[in-house]
C-alpha positions in Angstrom: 98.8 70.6 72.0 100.2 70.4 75.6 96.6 71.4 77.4 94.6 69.5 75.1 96.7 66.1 76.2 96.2 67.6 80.1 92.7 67.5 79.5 92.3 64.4 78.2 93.0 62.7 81.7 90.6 65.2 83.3 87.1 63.4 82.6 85.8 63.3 86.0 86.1 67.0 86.5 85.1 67.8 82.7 81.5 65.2 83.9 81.6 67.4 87.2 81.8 70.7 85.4 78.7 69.7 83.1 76.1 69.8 85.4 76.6 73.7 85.6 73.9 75.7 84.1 75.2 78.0 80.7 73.4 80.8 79.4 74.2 84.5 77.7 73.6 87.3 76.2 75.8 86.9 73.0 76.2 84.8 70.8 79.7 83.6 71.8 80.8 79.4 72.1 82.9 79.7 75.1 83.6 75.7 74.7 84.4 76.6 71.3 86.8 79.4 72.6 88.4 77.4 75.1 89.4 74.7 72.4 90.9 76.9 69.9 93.8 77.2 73.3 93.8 73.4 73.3 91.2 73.0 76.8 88.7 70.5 76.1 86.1 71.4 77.6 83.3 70.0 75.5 81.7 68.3 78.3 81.2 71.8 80.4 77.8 73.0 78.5 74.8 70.9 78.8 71.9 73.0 78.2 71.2 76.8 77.5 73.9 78.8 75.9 77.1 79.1 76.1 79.2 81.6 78.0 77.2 83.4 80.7 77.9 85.9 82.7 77.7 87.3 86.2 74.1 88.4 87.2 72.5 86.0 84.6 69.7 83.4 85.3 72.5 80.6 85.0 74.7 82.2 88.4 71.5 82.4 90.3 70.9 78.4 89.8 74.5 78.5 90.4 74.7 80.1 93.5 71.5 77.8 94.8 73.6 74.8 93.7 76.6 75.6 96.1 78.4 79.4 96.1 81.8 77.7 95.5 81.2 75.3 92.5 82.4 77.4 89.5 85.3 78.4 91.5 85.9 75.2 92.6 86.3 73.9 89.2 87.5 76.7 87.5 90.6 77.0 90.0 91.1 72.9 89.7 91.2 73.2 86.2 93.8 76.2 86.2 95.6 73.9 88.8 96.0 71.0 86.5 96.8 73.0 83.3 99.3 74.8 84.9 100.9 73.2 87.7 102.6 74.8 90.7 100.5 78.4 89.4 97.8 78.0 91.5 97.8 78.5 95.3 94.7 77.7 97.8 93.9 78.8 101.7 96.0 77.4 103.8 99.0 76.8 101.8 102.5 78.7 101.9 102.2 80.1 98.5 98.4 81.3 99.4 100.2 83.4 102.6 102.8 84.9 100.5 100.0 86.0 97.9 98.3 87.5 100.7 101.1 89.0 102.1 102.1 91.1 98.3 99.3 93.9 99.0 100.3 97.0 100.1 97.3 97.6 102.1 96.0 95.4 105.0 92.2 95.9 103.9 93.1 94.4 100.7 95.4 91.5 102.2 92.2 90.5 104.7 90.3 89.1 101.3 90.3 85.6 100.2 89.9 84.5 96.8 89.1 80.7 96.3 92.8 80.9 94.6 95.7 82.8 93.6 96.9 82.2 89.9 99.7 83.0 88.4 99.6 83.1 84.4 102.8 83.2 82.8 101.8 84.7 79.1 98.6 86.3 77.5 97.0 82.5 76.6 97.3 81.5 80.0 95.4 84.5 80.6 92.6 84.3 78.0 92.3 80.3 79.5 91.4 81.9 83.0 89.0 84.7 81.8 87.1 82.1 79.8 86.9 79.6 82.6 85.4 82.6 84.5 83.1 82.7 81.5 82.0 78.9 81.6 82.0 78.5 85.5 80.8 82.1 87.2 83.8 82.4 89.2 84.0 85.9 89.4 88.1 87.6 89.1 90.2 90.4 90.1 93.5 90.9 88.3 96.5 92.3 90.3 99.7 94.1 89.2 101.4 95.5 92.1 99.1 95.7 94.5 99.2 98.8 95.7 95.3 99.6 95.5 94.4 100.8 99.0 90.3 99.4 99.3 89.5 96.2 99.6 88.6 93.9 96.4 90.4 96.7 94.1 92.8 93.7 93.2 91.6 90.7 95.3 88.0 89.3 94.7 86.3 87.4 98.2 86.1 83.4 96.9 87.0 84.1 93.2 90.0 83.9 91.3 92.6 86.7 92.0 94.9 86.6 88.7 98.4 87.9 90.2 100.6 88.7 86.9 103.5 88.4 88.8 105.8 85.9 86.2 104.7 88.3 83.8 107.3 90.8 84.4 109.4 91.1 81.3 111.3 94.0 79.7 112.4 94.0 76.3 113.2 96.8 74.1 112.4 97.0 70.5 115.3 96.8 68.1 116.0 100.4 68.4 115.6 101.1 71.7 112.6 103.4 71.4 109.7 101.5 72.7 110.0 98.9 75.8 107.9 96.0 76.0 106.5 95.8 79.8 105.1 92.9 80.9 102.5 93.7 83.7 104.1 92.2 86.8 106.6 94.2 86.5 106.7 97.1 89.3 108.3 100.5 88.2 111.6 99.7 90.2 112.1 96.6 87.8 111.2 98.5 85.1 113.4 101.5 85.7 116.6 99.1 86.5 116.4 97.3 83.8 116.6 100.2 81.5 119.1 102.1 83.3 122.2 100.6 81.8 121.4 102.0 78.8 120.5 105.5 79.9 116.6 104.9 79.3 113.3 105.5 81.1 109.7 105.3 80.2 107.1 107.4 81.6 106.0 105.5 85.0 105.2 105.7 88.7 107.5 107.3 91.5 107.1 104.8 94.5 109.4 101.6 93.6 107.0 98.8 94.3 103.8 100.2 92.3 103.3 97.9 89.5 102.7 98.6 86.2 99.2 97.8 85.3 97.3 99.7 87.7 99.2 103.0 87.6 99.1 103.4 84.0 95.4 102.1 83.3 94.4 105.2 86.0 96.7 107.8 84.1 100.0 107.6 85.5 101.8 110.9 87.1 105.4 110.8 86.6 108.6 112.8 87.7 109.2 113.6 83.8 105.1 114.1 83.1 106.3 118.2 82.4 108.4 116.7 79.7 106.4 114.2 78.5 103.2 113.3 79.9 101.1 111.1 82.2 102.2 107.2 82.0 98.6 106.6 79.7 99.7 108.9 77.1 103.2 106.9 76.6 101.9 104.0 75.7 102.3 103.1 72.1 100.4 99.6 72.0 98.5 97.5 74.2 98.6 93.5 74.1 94.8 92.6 75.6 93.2 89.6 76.6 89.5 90.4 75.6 86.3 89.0 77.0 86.5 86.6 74.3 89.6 85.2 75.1 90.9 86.6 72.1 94.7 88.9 72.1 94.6 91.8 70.2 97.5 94.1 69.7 95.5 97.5 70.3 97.4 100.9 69.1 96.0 104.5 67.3 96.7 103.3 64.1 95.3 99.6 64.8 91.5 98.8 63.7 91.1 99.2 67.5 91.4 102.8 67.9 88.6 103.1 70.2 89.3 100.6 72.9 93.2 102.0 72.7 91.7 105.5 73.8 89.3 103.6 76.2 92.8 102.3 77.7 94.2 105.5 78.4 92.9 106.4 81.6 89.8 103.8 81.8 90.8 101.2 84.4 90.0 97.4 83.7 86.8 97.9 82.2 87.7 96.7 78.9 90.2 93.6 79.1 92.9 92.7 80.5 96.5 94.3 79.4 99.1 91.2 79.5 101.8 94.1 77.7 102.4 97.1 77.4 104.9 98.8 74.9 106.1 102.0 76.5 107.8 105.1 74.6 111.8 105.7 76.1 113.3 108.6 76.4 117.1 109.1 77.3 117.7 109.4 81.0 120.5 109.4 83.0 121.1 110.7 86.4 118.6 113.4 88.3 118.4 115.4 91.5 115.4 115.0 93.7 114.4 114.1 97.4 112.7 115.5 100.2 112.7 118.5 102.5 110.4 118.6 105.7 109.4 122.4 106.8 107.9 123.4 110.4 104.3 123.7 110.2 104.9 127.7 110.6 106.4 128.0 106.9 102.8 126.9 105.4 102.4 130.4 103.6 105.7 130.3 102.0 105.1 126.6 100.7 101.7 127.5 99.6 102.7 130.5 97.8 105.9 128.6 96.2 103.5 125.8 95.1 101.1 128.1 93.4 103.9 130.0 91.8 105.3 126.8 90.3 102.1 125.7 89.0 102.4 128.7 86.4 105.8 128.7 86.4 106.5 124.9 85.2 105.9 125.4 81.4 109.4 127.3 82.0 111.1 124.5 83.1 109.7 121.0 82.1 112.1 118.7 84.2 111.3 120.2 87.2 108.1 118.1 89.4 107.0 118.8 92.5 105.0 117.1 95.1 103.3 119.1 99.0 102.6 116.8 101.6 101.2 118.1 105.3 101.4 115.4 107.4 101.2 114.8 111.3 103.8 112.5 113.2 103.6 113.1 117.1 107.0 111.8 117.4 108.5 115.0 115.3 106.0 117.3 117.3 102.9 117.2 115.0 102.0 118.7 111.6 105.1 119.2 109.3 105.1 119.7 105.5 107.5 117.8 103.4 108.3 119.1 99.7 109.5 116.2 96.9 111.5 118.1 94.6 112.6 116.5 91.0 114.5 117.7 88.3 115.2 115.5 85.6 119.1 116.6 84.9 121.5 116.3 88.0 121.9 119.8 88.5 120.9 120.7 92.3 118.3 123.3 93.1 117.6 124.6 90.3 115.9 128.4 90.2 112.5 126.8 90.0 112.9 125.8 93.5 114.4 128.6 94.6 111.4 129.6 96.9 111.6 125.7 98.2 115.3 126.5 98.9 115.1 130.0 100.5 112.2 128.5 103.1 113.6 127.1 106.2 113.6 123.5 106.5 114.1 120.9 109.2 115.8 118.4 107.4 117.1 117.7 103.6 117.0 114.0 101.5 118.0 116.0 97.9 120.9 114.9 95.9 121.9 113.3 92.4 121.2 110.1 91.9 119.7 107.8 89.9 115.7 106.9 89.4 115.5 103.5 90.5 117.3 104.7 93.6 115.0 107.5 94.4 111.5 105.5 93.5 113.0 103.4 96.8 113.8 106.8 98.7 109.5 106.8 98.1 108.7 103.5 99.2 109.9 104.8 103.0 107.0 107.1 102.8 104.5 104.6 101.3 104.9 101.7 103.9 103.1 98.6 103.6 101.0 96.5 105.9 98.7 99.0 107.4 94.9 99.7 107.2 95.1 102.8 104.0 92.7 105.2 102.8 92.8 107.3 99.0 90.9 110.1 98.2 90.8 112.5 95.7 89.4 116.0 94.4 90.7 118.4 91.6 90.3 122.4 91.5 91.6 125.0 89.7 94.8 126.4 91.4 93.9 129.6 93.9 96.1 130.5 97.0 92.9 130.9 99.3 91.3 127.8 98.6 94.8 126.4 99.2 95.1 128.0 102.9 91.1 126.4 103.8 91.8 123.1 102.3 95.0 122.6 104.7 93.1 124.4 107.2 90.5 121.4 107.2 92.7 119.0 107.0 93.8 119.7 110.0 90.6 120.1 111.5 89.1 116.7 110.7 92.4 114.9 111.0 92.6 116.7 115.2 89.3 114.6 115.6 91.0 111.4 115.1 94.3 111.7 116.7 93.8 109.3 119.2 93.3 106.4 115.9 96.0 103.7 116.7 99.0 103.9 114.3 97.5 106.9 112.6 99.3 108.5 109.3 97.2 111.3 108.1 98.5 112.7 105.1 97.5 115.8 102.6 99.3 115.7 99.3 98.9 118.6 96.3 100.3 118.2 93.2 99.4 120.2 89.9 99.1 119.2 86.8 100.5 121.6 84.5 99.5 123.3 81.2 101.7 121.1 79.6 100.7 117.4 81.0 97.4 118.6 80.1 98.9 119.2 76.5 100.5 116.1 76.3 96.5 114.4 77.2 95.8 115.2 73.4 98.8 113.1 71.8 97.7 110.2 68.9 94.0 111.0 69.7 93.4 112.1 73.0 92.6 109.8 76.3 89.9 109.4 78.4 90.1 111.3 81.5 88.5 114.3 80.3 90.8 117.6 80.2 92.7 120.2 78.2 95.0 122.3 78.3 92.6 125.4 78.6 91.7 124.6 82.0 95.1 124.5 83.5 96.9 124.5 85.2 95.2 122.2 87.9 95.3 121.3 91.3 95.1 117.5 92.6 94.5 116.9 95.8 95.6 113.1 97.7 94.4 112.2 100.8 96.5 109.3 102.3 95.7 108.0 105.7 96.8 104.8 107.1 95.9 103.2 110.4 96.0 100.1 112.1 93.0 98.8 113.5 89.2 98.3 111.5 87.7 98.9 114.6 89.0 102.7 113.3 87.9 102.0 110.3 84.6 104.1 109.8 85.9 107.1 112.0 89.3 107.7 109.7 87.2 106.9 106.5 84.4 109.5 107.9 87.2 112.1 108.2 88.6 111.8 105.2 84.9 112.1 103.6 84.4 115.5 105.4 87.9 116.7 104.1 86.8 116.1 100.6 83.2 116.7 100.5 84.1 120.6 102.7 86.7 121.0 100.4 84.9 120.6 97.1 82.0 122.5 98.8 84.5 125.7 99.4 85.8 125.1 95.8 82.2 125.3 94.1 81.4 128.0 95.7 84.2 130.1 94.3 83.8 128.6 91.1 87.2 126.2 91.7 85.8 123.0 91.8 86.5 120.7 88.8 84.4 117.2 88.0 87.3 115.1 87.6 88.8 112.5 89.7 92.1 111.0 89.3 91.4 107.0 89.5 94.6 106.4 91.0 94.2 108.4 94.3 90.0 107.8 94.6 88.7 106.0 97.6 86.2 103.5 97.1 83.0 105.3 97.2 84.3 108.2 95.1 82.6 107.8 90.9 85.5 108.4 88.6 85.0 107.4 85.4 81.4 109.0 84.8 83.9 112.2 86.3 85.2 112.1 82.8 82.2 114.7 81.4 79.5 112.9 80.2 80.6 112.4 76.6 83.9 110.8 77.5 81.4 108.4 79.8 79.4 107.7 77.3 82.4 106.7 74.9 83.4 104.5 77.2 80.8 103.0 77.7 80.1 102.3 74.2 83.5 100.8 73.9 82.7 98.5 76.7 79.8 97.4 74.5 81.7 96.9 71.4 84.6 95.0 73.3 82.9 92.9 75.9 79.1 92.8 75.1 78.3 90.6 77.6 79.6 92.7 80.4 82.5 90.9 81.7 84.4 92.8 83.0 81.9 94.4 84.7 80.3 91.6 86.3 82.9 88.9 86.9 84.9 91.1 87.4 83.5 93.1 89.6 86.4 95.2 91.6 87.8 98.7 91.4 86.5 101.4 89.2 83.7 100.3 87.5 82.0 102.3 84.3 78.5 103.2 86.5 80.0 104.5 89.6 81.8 104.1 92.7 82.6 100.8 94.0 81.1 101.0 97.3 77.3 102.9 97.2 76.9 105.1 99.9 79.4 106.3 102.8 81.8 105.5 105.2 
């Protein structure tokens, strides 16, 4: 095979690689593992087992040895396998790595190299290297994560699947085959000659993988569902190195429900194979309100989180926000309708409010996911948080209410964007949660419909850092305090809108948790993906103890 003859003029790397310690805590040959993908790598293990794994006696002896050497080698093998894939510090290729995150606190981290696998083998090769050297990894889709080592690891490997990024449709045109790089704009455009869509993100440059292992909220999620409960089969690299097509009626049932909703605590996706639906051209855009028409927004928002069952193409997004250039707090309401018929009678309270300014028209999806990307801007410090309650009109008027209290003892943060988004999720998304055996996240129909709450702040300094970070905190943790008290406050939190020291998979309910993490067990008993790689939302809790 091509990597086995790559290898063979490799022996003074192979003899370097040798001296590294090997241990475990299964009984898995990751030599062995390596060589069934044509790597030679016999020379790697020389005493105790094969195949350890982060936290183990062999990366303590490791890390007195020198901190780098795994990753050394494990990037310098990658670098010879695959050449022109791999970029270090310093280089061009490393800068315009750095420069694809969305947020700045996840740009500032430095892996010891960027890869860039172009299929699933290439991908199992890197995750059993990280196996057989320590080098911890992060895995990156779009991006768009907002904390830092979400989707960039300090001195690892950060796996960027950006030449993974194809889209192929089945033979008839119901399922699309979605390689991981993609982001939902290239997605979206490359079905839309033929009238298609899947179920996906709304902001253009949000890539594939992340959105849909949190859940995925869509514009067509009345119709259809969250983005996690559209996904007919998973391709995953496992812990072993092994690619498994995972599906409800495969003989991996369990790990495709741990999928839906459970982050990257189980493998790594290198495809997913997407439902399509037809879809030509919608209405939707924006309309920004003076502060002073909060009750009528507020009232229209509750009234269409009964109301949407009645009208499933309908989707709605309420953002308060503060921009001292337009005179301070304004609210902006996203309307979507999935047919190109303009304001329809579900947004006839949206319609009758007075508004400042107006973005709506027909057009097409791909066009309006940019229209988003103006509201999501990149390069800035940014800040997620998250809480869900039951929908209630009071609790409505006290969580804006703090909002703007905690967000008036920051206003003089540099380049500050403090945003408060609500959104509900409606009886039927929740309905949709149940479809070929039910996902992870942990709730039914009978407790909608919901609301979800988004904090989105962005700044510019990190000497600002701990005061935006502390405000956002108090909006949450007074928010959820009010809610609880009322008997409003739900457990859940949505993955893809938590902040780093928010706990969201053991938010699931206890026996979803536990699931999961018996999954994890089955899949990846050594812990992998919990230990090498160590970022984003892990199964025990949040990814940064403590607070801001």
């Amino acid at each position: 095979m091509e990597y086995a003859c790559k290898m063979r003029v490799l022996p003074a790397l192979f003899i370097a690689i040798a001296a590294l310690p090997i241990s475990c805590c299964e009984d898995f040959d990751t030599v062995a593992a390596l060589a069934n993908y044509g790597v030679n790598a016999s020379n790697f293990a020389t005493g105790g087992s094969r195949g350890s794994v982060a936290g183990s006696p062999a990366e303590n002896d490791l890390a007195t040895r020198d901190e780098h050497s795994g990753c050394k080698y494990a990037c310098g093998t990658l670098s010879l396998l695959y050449h022109g894939n791999t970029a270090y510090p310093q280089s061009p290729a490393y800068h315009l790595e750095e420069a694809g995150y969305w947020s700045a606190v996840q740009a500032e981290v430095e892996p010891y190299c960027f890869f860039e696998p172009e299929d699933s083998v290439a991908v199992a090769v890197t995750v059993l290297l990280s196996r057989l050297t320590q080098c911890p990894f992060a895995v990156k889709s779009g991006g768009h994560a907002a904390f830092a080592n979400a989707s960039n690891i300090e001195g690892g490997i950060t796996i960027n699947m950006a030449k993974m990024n194809r889209v192929e449709l089945s033979e008839d045109a119901s399922v699309a085959k979605v390689g991981p790089g993609n982001t939902w704009y290239d997605v979206y455009t490359a079905l839309e000659d033929r009238n298609l869509t899947v179920i996906g993100g709304r902001v253009a440059d949000i890539g594939v993988g992340g959105l849909t292992l949190g859940g995925g909220v869509s514009f067509f999620s009345g119709l259809y569902g969250w983005a996690c409960d559209n996904v007919k089969n998973y391709q995953v690299v496992t812990a072993q190195g092994t690619i498994l097509d995972v599906n409800y009626d495969s003989h991996f049932d369990d790990l495709y429900y741990a999928l839906r909703g459970g982050g990257n605590n189980f493998g790594i996706v290198t495809r997913f194979d997407l439902y399509t639906y037809p879809q030509g051209m919608m209405w939707g855009g924006s309309r920004v309100y003076p502060i002073n028409e909060t009750d009528a927004i507020l009232n229209a928002l509750v009234n269409f989180a009964y109301d949407a069952p009645s009208d499933p193409d309908a989707a709605l997004i309420v953002a308060f926000a503060y921009a001292e250039q337009l005179g301070g707090y304004l609210i902006a309401a996203d309307l979507e309708y999935a047919k190109p018929e303009a304001n329809p009678p579900i947004f006839d309270a949206f319609q009758n409010a007075s508004y400042i300014s107006d973005t709506t028209k027909v057009v097409s999806l791909p066009d309006l996911t940019l229209e988003f990307n103006s509201s999501n801007p990149g390069g800035l410090r940014e800040t997620y948080w998250t809480a869900t309650c039951q929908v209630d009109l009071d609790l409505l008027h006290y969580m804006v209410a703090e909002y703007q209290t905690q967000t008036n003892t920051i206003l003089d943060v540099a380049g500050l964007g403090p945003s408060f988004v609500l959104q509900t999720i409606t009886t039927d998304e929740l309905k949709y949660m149940t479809r070929n055996g039910g996902n992870a996240l942990g709730l039914s129909e009978e407790e909608g419909p919901l609301l979800l709450l988004n904090i989105a702040f962005w700044w510019d300094s990190s000497a600002d850092d701990e005061r935006v970070l502390q405000a956002c905190k108090n909006i949450v943790d007074n928010t959820l305090a009010y809610a609880a008290a009322r008997g409003l406050a739900k457990e859940y939190l949505y993955m893809n809108y938590a902040s780093q020291y928010q706990s969201v998979v053991p938010s699931y309910g206890a026996a979803n948790h536990a699931k999961l993490v018996e999954v994890a067990r089955k899949y990846d008993p050594s812990g992998v993906f919990q230990r090498l790689q160590p970022g984003y939302f892990k199964l025990d809790g949040a990814p940064t103890a403590g607070s801001p």
